[in-house]
BAPA-939761 format. One line per 2 residues: for each residue z, x, y of C-alpha. Coordinates in nm, 2 decimals, m for minus. Layout:
<pabas>
Z:X:Y  ...
</pabas>
This chain:
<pabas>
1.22:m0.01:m0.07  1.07:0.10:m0.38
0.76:0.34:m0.36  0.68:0.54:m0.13
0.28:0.44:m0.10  0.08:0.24:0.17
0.31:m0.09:0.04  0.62:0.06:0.07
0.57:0.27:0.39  0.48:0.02:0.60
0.72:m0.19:0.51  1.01:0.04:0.55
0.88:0.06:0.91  0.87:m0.24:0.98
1.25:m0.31:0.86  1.35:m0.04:1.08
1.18:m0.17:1.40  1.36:m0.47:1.32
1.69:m0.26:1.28  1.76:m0.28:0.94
1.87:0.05:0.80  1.64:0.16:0.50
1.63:0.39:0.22  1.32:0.43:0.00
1.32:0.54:m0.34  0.99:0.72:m0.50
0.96:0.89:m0.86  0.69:1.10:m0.76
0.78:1.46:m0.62  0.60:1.36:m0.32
0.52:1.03:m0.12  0.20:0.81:m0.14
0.11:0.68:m0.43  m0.23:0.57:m0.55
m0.29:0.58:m0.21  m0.28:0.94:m0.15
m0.60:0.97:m0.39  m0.77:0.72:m0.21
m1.07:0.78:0.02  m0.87:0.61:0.30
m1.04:0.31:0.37  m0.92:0.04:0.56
m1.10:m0.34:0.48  m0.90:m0.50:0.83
m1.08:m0.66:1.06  m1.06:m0.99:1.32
m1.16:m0.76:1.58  m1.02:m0.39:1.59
m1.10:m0.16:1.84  m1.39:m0.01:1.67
m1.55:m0.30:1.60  m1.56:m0.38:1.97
m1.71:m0.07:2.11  m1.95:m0.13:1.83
m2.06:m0.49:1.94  m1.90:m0.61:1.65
m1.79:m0.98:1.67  m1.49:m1.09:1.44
m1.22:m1.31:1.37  m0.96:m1.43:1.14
m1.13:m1.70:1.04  m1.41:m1.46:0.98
m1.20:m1.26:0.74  m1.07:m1.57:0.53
m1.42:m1.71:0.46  m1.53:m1.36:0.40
m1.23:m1.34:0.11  m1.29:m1.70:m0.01
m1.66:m1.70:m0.07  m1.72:m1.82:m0.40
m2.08:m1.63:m0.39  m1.83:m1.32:m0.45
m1.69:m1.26:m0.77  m1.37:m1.11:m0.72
m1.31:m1.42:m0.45  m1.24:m1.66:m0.74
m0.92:m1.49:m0.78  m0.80:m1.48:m0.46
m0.46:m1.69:m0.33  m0.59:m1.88:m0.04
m0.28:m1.91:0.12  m0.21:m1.50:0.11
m0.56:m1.49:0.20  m0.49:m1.71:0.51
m0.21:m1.44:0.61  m0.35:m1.17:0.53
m0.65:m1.29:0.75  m0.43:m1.40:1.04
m0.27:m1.01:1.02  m0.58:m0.81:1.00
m0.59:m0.72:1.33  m0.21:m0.67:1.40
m0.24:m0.45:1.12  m0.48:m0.22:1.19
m0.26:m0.18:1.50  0.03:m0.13:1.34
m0.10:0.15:1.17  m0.28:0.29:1.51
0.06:0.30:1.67  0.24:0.48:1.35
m0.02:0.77:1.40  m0.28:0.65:1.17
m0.66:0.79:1.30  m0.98:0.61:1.21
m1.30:0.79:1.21  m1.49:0.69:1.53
m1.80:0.53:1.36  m1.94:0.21:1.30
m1.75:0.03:1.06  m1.91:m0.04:0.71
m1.95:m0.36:0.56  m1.77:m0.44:0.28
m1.98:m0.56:m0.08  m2.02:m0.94:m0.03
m1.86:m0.93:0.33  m2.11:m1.02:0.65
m1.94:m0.85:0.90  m1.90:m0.43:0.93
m1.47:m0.45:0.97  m1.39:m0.12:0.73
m1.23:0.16:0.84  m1.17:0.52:0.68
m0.92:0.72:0.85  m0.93:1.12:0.94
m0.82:1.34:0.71  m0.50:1.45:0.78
m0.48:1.81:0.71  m0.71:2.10:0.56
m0.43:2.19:0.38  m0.43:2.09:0.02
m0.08:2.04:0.00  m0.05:1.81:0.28
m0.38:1.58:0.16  m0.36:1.61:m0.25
m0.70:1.69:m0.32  m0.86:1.70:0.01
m0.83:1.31:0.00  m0.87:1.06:0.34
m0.60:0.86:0.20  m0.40:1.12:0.33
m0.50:1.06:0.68  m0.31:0.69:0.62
0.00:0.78:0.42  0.11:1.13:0.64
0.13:0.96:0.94  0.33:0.68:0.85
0.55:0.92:0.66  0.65:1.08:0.95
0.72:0.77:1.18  0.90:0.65:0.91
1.16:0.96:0.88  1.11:1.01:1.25
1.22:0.61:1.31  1.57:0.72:1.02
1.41:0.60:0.72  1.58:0.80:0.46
1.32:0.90:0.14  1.49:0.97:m0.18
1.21:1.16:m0.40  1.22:1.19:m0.79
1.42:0.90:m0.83  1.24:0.60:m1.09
1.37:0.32:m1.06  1.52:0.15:m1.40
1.68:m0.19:m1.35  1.72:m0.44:m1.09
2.06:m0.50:m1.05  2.16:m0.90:m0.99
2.45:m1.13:m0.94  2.41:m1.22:m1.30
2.20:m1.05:m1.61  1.82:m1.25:m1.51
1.94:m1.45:m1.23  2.14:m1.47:m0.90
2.12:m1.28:m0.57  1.94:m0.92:m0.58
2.23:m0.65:m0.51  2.02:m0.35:m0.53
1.83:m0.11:m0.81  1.96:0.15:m1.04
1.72:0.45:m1.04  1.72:0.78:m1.21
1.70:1.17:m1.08  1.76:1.45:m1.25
1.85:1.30:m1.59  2.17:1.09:m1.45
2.20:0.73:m1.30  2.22:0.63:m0.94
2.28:0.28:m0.81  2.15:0.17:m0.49
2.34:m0.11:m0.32  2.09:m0.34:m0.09
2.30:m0.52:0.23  1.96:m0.72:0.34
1.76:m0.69:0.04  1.49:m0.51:m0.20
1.11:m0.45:m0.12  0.91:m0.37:m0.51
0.60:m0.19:m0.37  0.53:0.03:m0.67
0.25:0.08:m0.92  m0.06:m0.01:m0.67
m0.30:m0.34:m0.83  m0.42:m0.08:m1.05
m0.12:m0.05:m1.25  m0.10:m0.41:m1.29
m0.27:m0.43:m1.64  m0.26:m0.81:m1.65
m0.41:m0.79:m1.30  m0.70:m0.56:m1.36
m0.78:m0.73:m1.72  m0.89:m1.05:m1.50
m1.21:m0.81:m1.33  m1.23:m0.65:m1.70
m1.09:m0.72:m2.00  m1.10:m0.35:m2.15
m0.92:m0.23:m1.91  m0.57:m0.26:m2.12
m0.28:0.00:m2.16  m0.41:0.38:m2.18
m0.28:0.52:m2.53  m0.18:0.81:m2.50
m0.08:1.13:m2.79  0.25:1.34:m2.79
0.09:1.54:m2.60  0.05:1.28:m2.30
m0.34:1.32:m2.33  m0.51:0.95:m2.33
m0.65:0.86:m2.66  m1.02:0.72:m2.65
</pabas>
């Protein structure tokens, strides 16, 4: 699994509670991602817990015509058939993340801009400690957890290690065999048995991606320095 963030934790888990031994390679000096910045909120719904002991009535079906209004803006760019699964999984989700040790803030759940049911969540921060929450973030309250159910299940984290190439069967084709990665100014190769997960960058890396909501948002210039130039 590539990145360490809420993509790539998750889905380590879940290949280990389907037996799959997993490795997960992150070039930050620490896991979580974009998420860890985040303020930990949680747009799942189709009936959660909280939404229940709010009186909150939900559903799947609820969630997909919430995604695929065309009242919305961003819903015009929405894949209806992700959407469809992504709807169907809301509320295993949400579970998912309950039983990894992720805590939601016992509140009445907010309702999303354009959505017409309250379904999101923001979970508890995890720590006081500034080195534990980067910032003093929530997001940290989703990331920690499943960091340590994922070590705790044998996921094995490999920090400070970018990944480079994928490596294939043949140059831009052919089965996936694994990644090559670097640490420390040398090259590592990782062999895959099963397979390889990409869950790096979060959507607002994706410059293609975020150019579709708006179309300044193109690659940051930056000096020698590193600083970004206007």
């Amino acid at each position: 699994v590539v990145g360490a963030g809420a993509a790539g934790l998750p889905a380590a888990i879940s290949a280990r509670d389907q037996g799959a031994s997993v490795i997960v390679i992150e070039e930050n000096y620490d896991i979580g991602g974009h998420a860890m910045v985040s303020g930990g909120f949680i747009p799942l719904g189709g009936g959660t817990r909280l939404q229940k002991k709010y009186g909150i009535e939900d559903s799947a079906d609820h969630v997909y015509l919430d995604h695929t209004n065309h009242r919305i803006p961003e819903g015009k760019y929405g894949d209806r058939e992700l959407i469809r699964v992504w709807a169907d999984e809301s509320l295993a989700t949400v579970e998912f993340l309950i039983e990894n040790g992720v805590r939601f803030v016992d509140r009445l759940p907010t309702i999303e801009d354009g959505g017409s049911v309250p379904r999101r969540l923001q979970a508890e921060l995890f720590s006081r400690d500034l080195k534990d929450t980067i910032n003093g973030r929530n997001g940290s309250g989703v990331v920690r957890p499943l960091e340590k159910s994922a070590r705790a299940k044998g996921v094995e984290v490999l920090l400070r290690h970018k990944m480079t190439r994928i490596i294939r069967e043949h140059p831009s084709s052919g089965k996936v065999l694994g990644v090559t990665a670097t640490v420390d100014g040398r090259s590592v190769s990782v062999r895959a048995s099963k397979g390889v997960i990409l869950a790096t960058g979060g959507h607002s890396s994706n410059v293609s991606f975020r150019r579709m909501f708006d179309p300044r948002l193109t690659e940051v210039k930056r000096g020698p320095d590193g600083i970004p130039i206007p």
